[in-house]
N, C-alpha and C positions, 0 to 999 in steps of 0.2 A: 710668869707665863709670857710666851713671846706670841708674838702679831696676833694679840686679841684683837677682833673686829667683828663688825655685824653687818649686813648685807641686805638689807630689808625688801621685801618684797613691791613690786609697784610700782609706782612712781614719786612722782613728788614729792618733797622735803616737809612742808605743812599744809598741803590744801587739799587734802581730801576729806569730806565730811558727807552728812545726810541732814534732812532734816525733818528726822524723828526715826525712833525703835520700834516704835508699835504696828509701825502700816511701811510697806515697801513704796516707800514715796520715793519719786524722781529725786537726782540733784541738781540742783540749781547752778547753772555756773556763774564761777567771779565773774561782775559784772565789770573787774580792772580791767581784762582781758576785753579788746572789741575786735570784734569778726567781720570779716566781708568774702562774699564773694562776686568775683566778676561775670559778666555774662559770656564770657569765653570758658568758663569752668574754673578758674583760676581761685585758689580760696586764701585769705588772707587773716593773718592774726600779730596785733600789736597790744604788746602791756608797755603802757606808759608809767615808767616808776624817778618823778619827780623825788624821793626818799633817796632816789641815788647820783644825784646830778655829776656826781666826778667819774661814773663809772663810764666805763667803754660802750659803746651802741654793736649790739650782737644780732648779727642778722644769718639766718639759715633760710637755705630755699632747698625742700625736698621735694624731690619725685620720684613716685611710684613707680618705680624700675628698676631692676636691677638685674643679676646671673640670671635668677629662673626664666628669666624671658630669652635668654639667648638658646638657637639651636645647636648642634654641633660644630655646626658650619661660622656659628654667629659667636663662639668660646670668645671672649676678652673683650666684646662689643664696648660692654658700660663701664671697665674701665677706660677704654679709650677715649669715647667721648668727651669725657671728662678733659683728659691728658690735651685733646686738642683744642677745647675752651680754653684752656689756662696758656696758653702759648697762643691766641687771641686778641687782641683788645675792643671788638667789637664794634659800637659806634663811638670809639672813644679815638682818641690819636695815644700813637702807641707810650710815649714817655709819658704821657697823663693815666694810662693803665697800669703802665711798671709804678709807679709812684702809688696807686692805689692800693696793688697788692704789698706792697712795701712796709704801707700805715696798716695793712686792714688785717695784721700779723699781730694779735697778744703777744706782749714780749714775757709777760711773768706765767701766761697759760697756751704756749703755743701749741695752734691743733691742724690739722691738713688743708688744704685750702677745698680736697675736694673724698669724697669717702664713699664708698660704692658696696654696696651688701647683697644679699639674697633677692631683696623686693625695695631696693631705696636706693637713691643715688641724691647725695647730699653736697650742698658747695657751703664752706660757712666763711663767714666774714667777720673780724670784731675792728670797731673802727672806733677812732679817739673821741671824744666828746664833743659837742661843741662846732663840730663840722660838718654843717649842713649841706656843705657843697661837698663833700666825701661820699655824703649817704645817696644822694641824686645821681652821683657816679656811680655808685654800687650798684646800684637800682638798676640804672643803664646796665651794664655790662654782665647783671643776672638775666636778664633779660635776654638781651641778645644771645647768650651762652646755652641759655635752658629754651631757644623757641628759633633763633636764626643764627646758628653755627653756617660759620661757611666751610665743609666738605668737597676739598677738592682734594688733587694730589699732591700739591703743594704745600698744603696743610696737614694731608698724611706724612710725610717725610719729615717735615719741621716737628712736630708732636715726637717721630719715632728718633729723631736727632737731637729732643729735650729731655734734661733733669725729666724721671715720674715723679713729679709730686702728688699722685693720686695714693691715696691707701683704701685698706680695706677693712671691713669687720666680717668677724672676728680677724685679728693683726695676723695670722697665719692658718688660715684655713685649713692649713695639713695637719695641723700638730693634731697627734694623735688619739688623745680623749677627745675631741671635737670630733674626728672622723667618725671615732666607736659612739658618738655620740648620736650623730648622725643617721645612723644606721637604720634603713627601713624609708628613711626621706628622700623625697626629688632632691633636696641640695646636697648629696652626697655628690652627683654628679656634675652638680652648677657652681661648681667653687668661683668662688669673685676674685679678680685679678687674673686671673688662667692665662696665660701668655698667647696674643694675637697669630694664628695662621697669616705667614707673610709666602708672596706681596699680597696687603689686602683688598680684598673686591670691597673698592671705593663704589658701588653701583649697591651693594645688598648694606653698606655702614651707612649710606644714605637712605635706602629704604629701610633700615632697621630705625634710624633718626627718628625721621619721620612717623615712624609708626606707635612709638610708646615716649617721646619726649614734644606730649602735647599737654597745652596749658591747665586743662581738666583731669591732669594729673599730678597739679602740684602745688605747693601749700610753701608759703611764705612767710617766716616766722621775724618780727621786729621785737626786741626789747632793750629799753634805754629811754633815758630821760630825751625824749622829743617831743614834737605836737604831731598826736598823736592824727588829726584831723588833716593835718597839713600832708603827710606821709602817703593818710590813704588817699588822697588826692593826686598824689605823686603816682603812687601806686597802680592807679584805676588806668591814670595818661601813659606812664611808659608798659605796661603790661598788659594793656586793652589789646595792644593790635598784634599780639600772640595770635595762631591764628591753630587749626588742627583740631579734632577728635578722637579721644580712643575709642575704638570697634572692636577693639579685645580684651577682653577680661584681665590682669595682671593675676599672674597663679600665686594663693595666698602661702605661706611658708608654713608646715605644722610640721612636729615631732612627735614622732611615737614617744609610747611610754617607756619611762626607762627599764629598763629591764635589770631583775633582780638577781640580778650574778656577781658571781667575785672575778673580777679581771685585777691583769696587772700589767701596767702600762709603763714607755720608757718615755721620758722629759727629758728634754734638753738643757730646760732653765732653771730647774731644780738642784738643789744641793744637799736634799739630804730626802727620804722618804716620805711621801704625802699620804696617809690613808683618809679617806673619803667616805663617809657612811653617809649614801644621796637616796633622796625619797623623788619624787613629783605626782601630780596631782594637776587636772586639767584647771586650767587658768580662768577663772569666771570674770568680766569686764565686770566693773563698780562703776555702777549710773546710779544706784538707788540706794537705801538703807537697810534694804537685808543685807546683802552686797558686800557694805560697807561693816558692818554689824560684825557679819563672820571675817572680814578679814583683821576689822581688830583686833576680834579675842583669835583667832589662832595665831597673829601678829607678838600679842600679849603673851600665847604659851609657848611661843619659839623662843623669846627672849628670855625668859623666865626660865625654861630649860639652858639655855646657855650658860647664863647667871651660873645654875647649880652646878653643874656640869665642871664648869671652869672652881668653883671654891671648893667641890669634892675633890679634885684632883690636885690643887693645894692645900688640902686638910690630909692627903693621902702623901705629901710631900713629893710628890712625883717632878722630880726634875727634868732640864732638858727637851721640853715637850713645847710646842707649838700648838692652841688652840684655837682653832675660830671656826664662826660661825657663817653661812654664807646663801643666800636665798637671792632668786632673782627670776624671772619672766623670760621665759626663751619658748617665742613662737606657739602660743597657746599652751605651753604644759608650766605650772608652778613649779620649780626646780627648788630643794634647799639640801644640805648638806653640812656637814659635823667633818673642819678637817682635823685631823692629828697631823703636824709634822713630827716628826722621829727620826732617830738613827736605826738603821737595820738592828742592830743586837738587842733590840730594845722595846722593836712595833709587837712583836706577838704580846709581851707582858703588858704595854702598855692598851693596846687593844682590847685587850682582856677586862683591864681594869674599866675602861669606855661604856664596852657593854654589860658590864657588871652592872654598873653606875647608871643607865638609860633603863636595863631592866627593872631597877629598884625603884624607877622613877613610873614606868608602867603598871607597875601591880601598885605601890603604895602612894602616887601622888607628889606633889612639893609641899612642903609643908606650910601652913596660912601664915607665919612669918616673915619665909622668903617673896611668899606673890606681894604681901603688904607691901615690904621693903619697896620692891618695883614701882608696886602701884603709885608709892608717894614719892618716888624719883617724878617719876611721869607726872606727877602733879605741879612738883615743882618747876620742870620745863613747859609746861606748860602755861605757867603763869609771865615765862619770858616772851613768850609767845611773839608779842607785838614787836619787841627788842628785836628777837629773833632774826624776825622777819623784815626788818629795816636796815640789821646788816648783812642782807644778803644780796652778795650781787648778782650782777646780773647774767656774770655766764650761770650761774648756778641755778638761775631763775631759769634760761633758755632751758637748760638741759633737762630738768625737770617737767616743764612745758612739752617737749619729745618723748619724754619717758613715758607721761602722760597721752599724749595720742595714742604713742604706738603701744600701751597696754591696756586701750581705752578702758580711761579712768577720768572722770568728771572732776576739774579742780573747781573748787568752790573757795569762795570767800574765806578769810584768815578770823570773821567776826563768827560767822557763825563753823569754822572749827571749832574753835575754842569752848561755845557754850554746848557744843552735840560732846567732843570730846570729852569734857566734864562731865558730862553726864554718864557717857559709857562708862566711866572708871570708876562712877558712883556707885554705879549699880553690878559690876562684874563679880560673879561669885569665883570662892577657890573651887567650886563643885563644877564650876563651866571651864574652868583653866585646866584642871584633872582630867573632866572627859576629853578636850581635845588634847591632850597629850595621852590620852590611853589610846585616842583614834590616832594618832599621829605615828606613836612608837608603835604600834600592832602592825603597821604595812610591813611586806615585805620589802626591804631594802635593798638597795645596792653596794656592792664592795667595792670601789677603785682607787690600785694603789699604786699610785706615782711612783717613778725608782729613778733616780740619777742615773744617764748614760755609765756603762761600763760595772755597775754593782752588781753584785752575786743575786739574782733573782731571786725573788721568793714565792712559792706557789699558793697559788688565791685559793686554791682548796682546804690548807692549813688556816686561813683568816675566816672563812666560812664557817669551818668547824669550832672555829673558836667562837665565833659570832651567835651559834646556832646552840649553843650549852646554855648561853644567857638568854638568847634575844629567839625562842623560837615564834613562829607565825602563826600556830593554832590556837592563839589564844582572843576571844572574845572580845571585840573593840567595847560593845555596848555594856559589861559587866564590871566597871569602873567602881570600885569602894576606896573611895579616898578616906585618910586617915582626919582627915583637917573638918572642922564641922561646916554644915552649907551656912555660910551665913556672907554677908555684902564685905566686901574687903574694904576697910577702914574711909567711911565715907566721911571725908574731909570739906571744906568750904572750898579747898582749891580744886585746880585742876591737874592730870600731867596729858602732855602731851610728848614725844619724845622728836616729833617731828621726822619720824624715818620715813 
C-alpha cells in the first residue's frame, strides 16, 4: 500500500486525559504549562522544558483576527499588516532586527515568519538556544508589531515594494474542495490574502489597526529550555504598556455540515485520482471525562477500521492503490475521511471493493482479534510514554499547545495520561468499538473525487450508485449484532497509548 497514514482527531500528541470514567469530572491542566495574564488583557503561556536544553526557543504570538473581520472595502487588511511589520524593526535599530529575523528562521523546520487565516493572525519565531539577549529582542519587536506599527505612507509603499513573506491558511484558499467546502459559510467570501484595493486608504488601515490589533486579543505562546519566571517578567515590562480595547466581538468561524453528495472535482497537485468517502460530526471541546471518554473509543474505532480496511484490501491483493486515513477539526465540525488514490481505469472496481468491505464491517463488526491486536500496540506505546515525551521537541510541543487552544481541548499532565489511558484500554469492550462503527458507517456520507487537471471526467453519479448497492443509509445505527462476544479486550498490566 502507498502513503498509509493517520490523521487523528484534536490536538496534542500525548496530553489529553481525564480524571476518571465514572463522573464527567473537569481536567485538570498540566501544571508544566504556566499562565498569566496581563491587566491590559494580554494572556500569556510558557512551558519550560529543561528535558530539551539543545532545542530552539519557539515563540508564537497570535491574535484574534483575521479575513472575517474585514469589510469589502477592508479585503487584504490582515495580510498587510503583517507585510508592513516585517519590513519594520520597531524599537530595535534596524541591522539588530535584520540579524534577528535572520537567527529566528529554523533552518531544518522553516515556517513563515508571519500566517494570516479566517479568525487569527500569527507571527512565529524559533530562536537558537542559549540566547537570552535574542529572546528580549524578540519580545521587543512582537511587541511593537502587534500594539505600535507605525502606519504611514511611507511604510505603505516600502511593505508594497517588499518580498511578501506573509502566507496564509489554508496555502491556497481557492483551491477547489475548500471552496465546495465552504459553501454555506461567511469565509467563502473572506478569503485571507485577497489582494489590497490600491492606492490604500492609509486613514481606514489605521482605523482597521486600531480597532482589532489590541492586546486583549492576544496570546503569547514561549516554549524552550528557559527561566521560565525570568521571561514572565520580561513579558509583564515590555507588553504592559500595549494599550487598546476590543468593542467588538471577532465573528467566530463555523462550517456547515458536509453535505452528502457525490461531486467531482479538478486538483491541480494531484497526479492520479483521489476518491474521498468524508463523514463530520459537530466538534464537542474535551475539558472533562465524558468528553474524553467518547473521543477515545470512536478515536479507538477509526483506527481499528483503518487497520481492517487497509489488510482487506491486501488479503484481496488489490494493487496500485493508495490508502489513508485522515480526520482533523475544521471550525467546529469533526471532519474524517477514507482516501483511495487510483488510476481512472481502475476507481469504479476498486470503489466497489471499499464499500463492499466498510459494509461488511457495518452489519458484522471487527472481529475481537483484530481490536486485540490494536489494543495491545496501544499498550505498548504507551508504556514508552515517558521516552516519548522527552524526545519531543519543541516545535512539536508549540504546535500541539495551538492545536490544543484552538480545538479547546485541556492538555493535562503526561503522569496522569498514562494511568487514565490504562485504564480506558482495560476496560473498552469489542461490543463498544462495534457500536461506534455501526454509528459511524450508518451516516450518510459524502463522495469527493479528485481528478488531475486535463483527465477524462467521471460522473459522481456512477460512484453513488455504486456506493449505494453496499453502503445504503436506512439501516438502523442502534441494531448492532456484532459477531465477537462482549467481553473486555485483553486486559493486560500495561498500558497503550498511541499518542495521536
Amino acid at each position: 500500500m502507498q502513503g498509509n497514514r493517520i490523521r487523528l482527531l484534536a490536538s496534542g500528541l500525548l496530553m489529553l486525559t481525564a480524571s476518571g470514567f465514572a463522573q464527567a469530572d473537569a481536567l485538570q491542566p498540566d501544571p508544566a504549562w504556566q499562565e498569566g495574564k496581563l491587566p491590559n488583557g494580554l494572556k500569556w503561556q510558557i512551558l519550560q522544558t529543561p528535558q530539551r536544553p539543545s532545542d530552539r526557543i519557539e515563540i508564537r504570538l497570535s491574535i484574534n483576527t483575521g479575513s472575517l473581520a474585514e469589510t469589502a472595502q477592508q479585503s487584504g487588511f490582515t495580510a498587510f499588516i503583517p507585510r508592513i511589520a516585517l519590513t519594520q524593526s520597531g524599537s530595535l535599530p534596524a541591522l539588530q532586527a535584520r540579524s534577528l529575523w535572520q537567527q529566528s528562521i529554523d533552518p531544518n523546520r522553516p515556517a513563515p515568519p508571519a500566517l494570516v487565516s479566517y479568525n487569527f493572525t500569527m507571527y512565529d519565531m524559533s530562536l537558537p538556544n542559549n540566547r537570552d539577549d535574542l529572546l528580549k529582542e524578540a519580545l521587543s519587536w512582537l511587541a511593537g508589531a502587534s500594539g505600535k506599527l507605525a502606519i504611514t505612507q511611507e511604510s505603505i509603499d516600502k511593505a508594497l515594494s517588499t518580498e511578501n513573506m506573509v502566507k496564509t491558511w489554508p496555502a491556497n484558499p481557492q483551491d477547489a474542495w475548500w471552496r465546495y467546502r465552504l459553501q454555506g459559510s461567511a469565509m467563502l467570501s473572506h478569503a485571507p490574502g485577497t489582494s489590497l484595493e490600491q492606492p490604500v486608504d492609509m486613514a481606514a488601515l489605521k482605523s482597521f489597526y486600531s480597532k482589532w490589533y489590541t492586546p486583549d486579543a492576544m496570546t503569547l505562546i514561549i516554549v524552550g529550555n528557559i527561566d521560565s519566571r525570568s521571561v514572565s517578567e520580561q513579558i509583564a515590562k515590555i507588553f504592559g504598556s500595549l494599550t487598546g480595547k476590543r468593542t467588538t466581538p471577532a465573528t467566530l468561524p463555523t462550517l456547515q455540515p458536509l453535505k452528502s453528495d457525490a461531486v467531482s472535482l479538478i486538483s491541480n497537485h494531484l497526479q492520479q485520482d483521489r476518491l474521498s468517502v468524508m463523514w463530520d460530526t459537530p466538534w464537542e471541546p474535551i475539558r472533562d471525562s465524558a468528553a474524553l471518554l467518547h473521543y477515545w473509543r470512536a478515536d479507538l474505532a477509526r483506527e481499528a477500521l483503518f487497520w481492517h480496511v487497509q489488510q482487506a484490501m491486501e488479503k484481496r491483493k488489490v494493487k496500485d492503490i493508495g490508502l489513508g486515513f485522515d480526520c482533523r477539526v475544521l471550525y467546529q465540525r469533526a471532519q474524517c475521511g477514507l482516501n483511495l488514490d487510483t488510476s481512472g481505469d481502475t476507481l469504479e472496481k476498486n470503489m466497489a471493493l471499499l464499500s463492499e468491505e466498510l459494509a461488511n464491517v457495518r452489519e458484522k463488526g471487527l472481529p475481537q482479534e483484530s481490536v486485540d491486536a490494536l489494543i495491545e500496540q496501544k499498550r505498548k506505546e504507551l508504556q514508552t510514554l515517558f521516552a516519548t515525551y522527552a524526545r519531543t521537541d519543541t516545535g512539536v510541543l508549540m504546535n500541539q499547545r495551538l492545536r490544543s487552544l484552538q480545538n479547546q481541548v485541556v492538555d493535562i499532565a503526561p503522569e496522569q495520561y498514562q494511568k487514565l489511558r490504562a485504564a480506558f484500554l482495560g476496560s473498552v469492550t469489542i461490543a463498544e468499538i462495534n457500536q461506534e462503527l455501526r454509528q459511524m458507517l450508518s451516516q450518510d456520507m459524502a463522495l469527493v473525487l479528485l481528478q488531475p487537471q486535463g483527465e477524462a471526467e467521471v460522473n459522481p453519479k456512477t460512484l453513488r450508485e455504486i456506493w449505494g448497492k453496499h453502503m445504503p443509509v436506512d439501516v438502523p445505527a442502534s441494531s448492532v449484532t456484532p459477531d465477537a462476544p462482549e467481553t473486555p479486550a485483553a486486559p493486560d498490566a500495561g498500558s497503550n497509548t498511541s499518542g495521536k
